[in-house]
N, C-alpha and C positions, 0 to 999 in steps of 0.2 A: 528371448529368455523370460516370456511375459509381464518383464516390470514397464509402468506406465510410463510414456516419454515423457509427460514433466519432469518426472523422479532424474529419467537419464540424462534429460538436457541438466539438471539441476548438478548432479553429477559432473557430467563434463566439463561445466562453467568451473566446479569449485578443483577437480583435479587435472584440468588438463588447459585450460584456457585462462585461469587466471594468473597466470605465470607474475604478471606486474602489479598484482592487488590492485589493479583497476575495472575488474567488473560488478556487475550485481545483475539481479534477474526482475522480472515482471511477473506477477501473479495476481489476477483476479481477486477482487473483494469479494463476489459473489462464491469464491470456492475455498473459505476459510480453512476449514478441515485440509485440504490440501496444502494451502498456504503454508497451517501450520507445520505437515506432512516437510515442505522444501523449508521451511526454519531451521528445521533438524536436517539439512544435511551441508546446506548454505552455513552456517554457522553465523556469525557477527559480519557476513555481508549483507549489501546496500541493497533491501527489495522494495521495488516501484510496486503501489496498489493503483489500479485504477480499476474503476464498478465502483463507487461508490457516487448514491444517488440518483438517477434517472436509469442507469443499469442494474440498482436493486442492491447493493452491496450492504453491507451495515458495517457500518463505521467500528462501533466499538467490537463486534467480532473479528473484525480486520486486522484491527489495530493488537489487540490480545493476541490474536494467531500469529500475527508477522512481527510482531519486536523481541529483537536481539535478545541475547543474556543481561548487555547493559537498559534495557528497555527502552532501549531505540532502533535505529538502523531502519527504521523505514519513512518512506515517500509517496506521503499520500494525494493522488491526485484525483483532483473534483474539479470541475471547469464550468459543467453546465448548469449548477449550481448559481452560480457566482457572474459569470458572463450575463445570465438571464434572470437578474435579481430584481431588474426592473427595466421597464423600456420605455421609463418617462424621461424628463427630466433629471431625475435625482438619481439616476442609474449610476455614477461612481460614489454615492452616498452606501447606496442598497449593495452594491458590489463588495465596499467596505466593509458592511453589518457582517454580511452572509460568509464572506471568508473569516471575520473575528468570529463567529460561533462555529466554524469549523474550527478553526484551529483551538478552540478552549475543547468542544469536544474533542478533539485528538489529544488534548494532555489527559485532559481527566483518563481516556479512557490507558494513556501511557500509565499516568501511575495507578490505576487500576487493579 
């Protein structure tokens, strides 16, 4: 029917598999426009981002395209960031930093 299969899986998560209000879906940071594309059809379900960071994502585009009506609803995940903030000593110091400056950027860019 030529619509894209993220659209369909997006689709059949929100009308056919979430019978128990316990799904949500996964969409790329790196493909905002789409992201935002399954915002609208997912509705105020739980979307996991991962690309953000070493696979090029932008955070605050991400974050704009994928939250809910209430300005949330998403899960952003960044790893390699944070795991490899440092590999001296003071690595759960630096691990500390690097996930507190994510996470303030992810508000900022929430109430955005």
């Amino acid at each position: 029917d030529g619509e894209e299969l993220y659209k369909k899986v997006a689709h059949l998560v929100v009308e056919k598999w979430n019978v128990n209000g316990n799904c949500g879906v996964v969409v790329g940071a790196t493909y905002p426009e789409e992201l935002k594309e399954v915002r609208s059809i997912v509705g105020d379900m739980p979307i996991l981002i991962p690309g953000i960071g070493a696979q090029g994502g932008d955070l605050e585009r991400a974050v704009v395209a994928g939250r809910d009506s209430r300005g949330k609803g998403i899960l952003v995940c960044v790893s390699r960031s944070i795991i490899f903030a440092s590999h001296g000593a003071d690595f759960a110091e630096a691990a500390r930093k690097e996930a507190e400056a994510l996470n303030d950027k992810i508000n900022k860019a929430m109430i955005g």
